[in-house]
N, C-alpha and C positions, 0 to 999 in steps of 0.2 A: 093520260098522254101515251101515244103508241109510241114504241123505239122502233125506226127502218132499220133491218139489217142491213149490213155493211153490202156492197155490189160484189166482193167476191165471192160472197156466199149464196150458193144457189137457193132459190126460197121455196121451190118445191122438195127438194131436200130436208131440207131446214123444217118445212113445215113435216113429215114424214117423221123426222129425229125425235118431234114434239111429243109425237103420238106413237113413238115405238114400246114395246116394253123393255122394262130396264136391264141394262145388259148385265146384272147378277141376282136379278128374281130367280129362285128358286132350282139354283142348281143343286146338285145330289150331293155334290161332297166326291166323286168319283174318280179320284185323280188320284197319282203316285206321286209323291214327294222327293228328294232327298238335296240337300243342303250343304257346301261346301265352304270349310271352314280356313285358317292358314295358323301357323303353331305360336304361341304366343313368346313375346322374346323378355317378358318382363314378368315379373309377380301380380303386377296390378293389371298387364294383358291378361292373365291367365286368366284372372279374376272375371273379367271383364266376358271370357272365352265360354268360360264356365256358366255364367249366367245366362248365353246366350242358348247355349244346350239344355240346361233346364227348361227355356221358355219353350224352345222347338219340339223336342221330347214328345211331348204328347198327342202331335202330331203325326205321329209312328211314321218317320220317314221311311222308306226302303235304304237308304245307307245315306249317311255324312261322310264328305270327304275330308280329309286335311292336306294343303300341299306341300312341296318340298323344293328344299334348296340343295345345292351341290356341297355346299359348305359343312364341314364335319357338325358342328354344333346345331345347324338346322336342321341334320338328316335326324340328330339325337332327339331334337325339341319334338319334330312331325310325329317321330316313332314311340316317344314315350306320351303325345298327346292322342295317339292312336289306341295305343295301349290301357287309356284311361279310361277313353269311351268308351271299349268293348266293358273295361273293368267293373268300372263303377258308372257309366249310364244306361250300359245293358243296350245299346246302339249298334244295329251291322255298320262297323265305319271300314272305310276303304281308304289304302292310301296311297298317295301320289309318290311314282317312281319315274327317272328319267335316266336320259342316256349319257350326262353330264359329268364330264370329270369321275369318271370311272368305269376299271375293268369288268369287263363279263366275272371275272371272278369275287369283285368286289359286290357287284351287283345281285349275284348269285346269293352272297355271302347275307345282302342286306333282306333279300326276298323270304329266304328261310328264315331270320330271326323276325317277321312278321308274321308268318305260318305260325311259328312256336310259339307270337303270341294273340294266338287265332286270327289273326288278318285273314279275310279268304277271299278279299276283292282289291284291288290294286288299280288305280287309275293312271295307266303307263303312258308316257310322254317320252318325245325327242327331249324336250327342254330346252331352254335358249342359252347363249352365251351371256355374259354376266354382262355387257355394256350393251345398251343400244343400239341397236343397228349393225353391230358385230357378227361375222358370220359365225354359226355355228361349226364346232372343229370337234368330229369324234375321236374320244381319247381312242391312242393307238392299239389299246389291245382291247377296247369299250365293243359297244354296240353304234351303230352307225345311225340308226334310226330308228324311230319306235316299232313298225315293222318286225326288226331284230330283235326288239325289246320282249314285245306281246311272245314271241316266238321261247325267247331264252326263258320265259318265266313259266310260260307254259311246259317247260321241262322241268321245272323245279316243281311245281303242284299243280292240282287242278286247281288254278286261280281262274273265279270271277275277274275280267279284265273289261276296262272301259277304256277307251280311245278319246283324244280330241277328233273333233267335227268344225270345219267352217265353213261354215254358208256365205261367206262373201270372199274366201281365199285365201289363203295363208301367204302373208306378205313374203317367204322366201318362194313360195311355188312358181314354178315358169311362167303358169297360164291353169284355169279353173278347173280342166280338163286334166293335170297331170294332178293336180293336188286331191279332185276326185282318184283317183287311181292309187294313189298313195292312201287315202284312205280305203279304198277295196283292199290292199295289200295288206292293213292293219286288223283288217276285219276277218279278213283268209287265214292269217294267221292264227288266228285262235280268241281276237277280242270279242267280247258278249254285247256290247252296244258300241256307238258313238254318244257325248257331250258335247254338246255345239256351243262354242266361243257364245259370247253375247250376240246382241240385234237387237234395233228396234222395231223393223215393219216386220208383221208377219208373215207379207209377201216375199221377202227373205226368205223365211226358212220353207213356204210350202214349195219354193221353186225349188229349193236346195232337197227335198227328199223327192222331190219331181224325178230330178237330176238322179239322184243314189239310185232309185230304183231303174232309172234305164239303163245305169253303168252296173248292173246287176249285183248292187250292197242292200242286203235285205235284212239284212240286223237293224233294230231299233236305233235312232235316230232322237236323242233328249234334247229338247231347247235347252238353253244357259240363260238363265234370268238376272241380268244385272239391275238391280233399284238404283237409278243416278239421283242422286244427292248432291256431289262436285261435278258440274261439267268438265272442269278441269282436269280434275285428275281421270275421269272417263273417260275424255280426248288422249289422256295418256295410253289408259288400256287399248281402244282402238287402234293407236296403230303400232300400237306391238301385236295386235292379234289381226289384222283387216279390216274391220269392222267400220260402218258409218255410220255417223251420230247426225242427223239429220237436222236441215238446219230451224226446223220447227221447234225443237227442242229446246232450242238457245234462246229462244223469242219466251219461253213458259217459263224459264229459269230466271230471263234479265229482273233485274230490281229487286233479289234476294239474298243476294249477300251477306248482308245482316239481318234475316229472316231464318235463322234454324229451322223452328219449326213449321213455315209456310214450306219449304224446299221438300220438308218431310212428305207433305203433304203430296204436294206436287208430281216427286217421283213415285208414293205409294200409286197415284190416279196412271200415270202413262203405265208401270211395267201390270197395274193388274187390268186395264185395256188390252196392253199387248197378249196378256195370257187368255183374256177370254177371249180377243178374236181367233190367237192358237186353240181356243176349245172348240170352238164354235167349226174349226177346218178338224177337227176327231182327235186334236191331242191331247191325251191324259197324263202324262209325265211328264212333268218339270224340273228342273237343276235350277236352286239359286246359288248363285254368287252372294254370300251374306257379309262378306268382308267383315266375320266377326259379330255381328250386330243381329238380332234378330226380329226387332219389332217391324221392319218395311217385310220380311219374306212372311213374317206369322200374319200380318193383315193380308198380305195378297191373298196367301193360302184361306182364308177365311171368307175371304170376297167371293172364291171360288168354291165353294159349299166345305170346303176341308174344316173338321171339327175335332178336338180333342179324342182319343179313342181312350187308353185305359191311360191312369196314375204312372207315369213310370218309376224306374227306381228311386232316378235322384229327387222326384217329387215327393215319393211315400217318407225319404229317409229326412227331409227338410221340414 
């Protein structure tokens, strides 16, 4: 018995998809990795933190990030789970600094005790304000914006510096045009790349370095690889960051709810689509969002030829 496709699918298309090759036969493995983690607030997070760095490990990222809060006990968790990585996973980890609720002198203060403990990349952020939709208010003897930031820090060391990137706008920017320009300035100042927010079409992001290079930002440019598992709390990320969750998506997730690991599945299929259509337009470096977790960023990276390279430490010592 034949099945008609449906009429909104075109069948010469369709017939073409049949006969195409598979869109991860035999890729090289040739991409740059690195993985961003957040500082765990519990014993059994940490745990949890810990395992996921083991599994990723041997995929020799180029650095793991951890990010940070304003809050005294968050700056202590980010800095001593920074400090751990370099320690004992033998990891270049970088970590997230913002302009939040603190003086240039304080920030000054926090930058050097990451140098001392070999930090030598910093991923510098304005940061947002702690509620929702809250504008951001730079403290009064702070840094005003990341700009200011990249700038300050690059007086403290030669820091490795990465920037936020958004390819669909930062919800406080006037217009697409000034928040490009706000990133040139970030970049002038002394940042080594952009990280770009999540997305999910890749026509996003190739329009968006379209863009960079005619606003003449020629620093590298990293997608942000979000694996959606909660559309829910995804919709939350988007629009605190601009992003749009397109409404295809919400149609591949319905009726899983109570489906853990169908969802798994699901999101492992969309984000490593979105990376090899990104490869297939010449990108070789990627930034996941792992929120912790590491088995949806270890399959992508696998899909895409990335293969274990040596034992790392905390492999050899387990």
């Amino acid at each position: 018995m034949s099945v008609q496709a449906p009429d909104c699918l075109d069948p010469v298309q369709e017939k073409r998809t049949a006969r195409d090759t598979p869109l991860f036969s035999g890729l090289p493995g040739d991409i740059a990795v690195s993985f961003e983690f957040f500082p765990p607030k519990t014993d059994k997070m940490e745990e949890k933190l810990w395992e996921a760095v083991q599994e990723l490990a041997p995929l020799a990222p180029e650095f793991v990030s951890v990010t940070y809060g304003a809050g005294g006990s968050t700056r202590e968790r980010t800095h001593n789970t920074v400090a751990r990585l370099i320690k004992e996973a033998g990891i270049p980890a970088a970590a997230h600094l913002t302009c939040v609720d603190a003086s240039k002198a304080e920030t000054r203060a926090i930058a050097e005790a990451y140098w001392e403990a070999g930090v030598r990349h910093i991923v510098a952020l304005r940061g947002d304000a702690g509620e929702p939709g809250a504008p951001f208010v730079p403290h009064p003897e702070g840094y005003a914006n990341a700009a200011e930031l990249v700038s300050g820090l690059k007086e403290v060391a030669d820091f490795e510096i990465s920037v936020a990137a958004y390819p669909e706008t930062h919800p406080d920017a006037q217009c697409p045009q000034s928040d490009l320009d706000n990133l040139k300035r970030k970049i002038d100042a002394g940042a080594t790349r952009g990280i770009s927010q999540f997305f999910f079409a890749p026509e996003v992001f190739f329009d968006f370095t379209d863009k960079c290079r005619a606003a003449g930002i020629h620093a590298p440019m990293v997608p942000g690889i979000l694996p959606v598992t909660n559309v829910a709390q995804a919709r939350k990320f988007a629009g605190q960051c601009g992003a749009v969750i397109p409404d295809w998506m919400d149609g591949l997730f319905e009726g899983l709810d109570e489906r853990p690991a169908a969802r798994q599945l699901v999101a492992a299929t969309i984000a490593a689509e979105l990376c090899r259509r990104l490869y297939a337009g010449g990108v070789r470096q990627f930034h996941f969002y792992t929120l912790n977790r590491a088995d949806l960023a270890y399959a992508i990276c696998h899909m895409l030829g990335r293969r274990p390279v040596e034992r790392g430490p905390m492999e050899k010592k387990s």
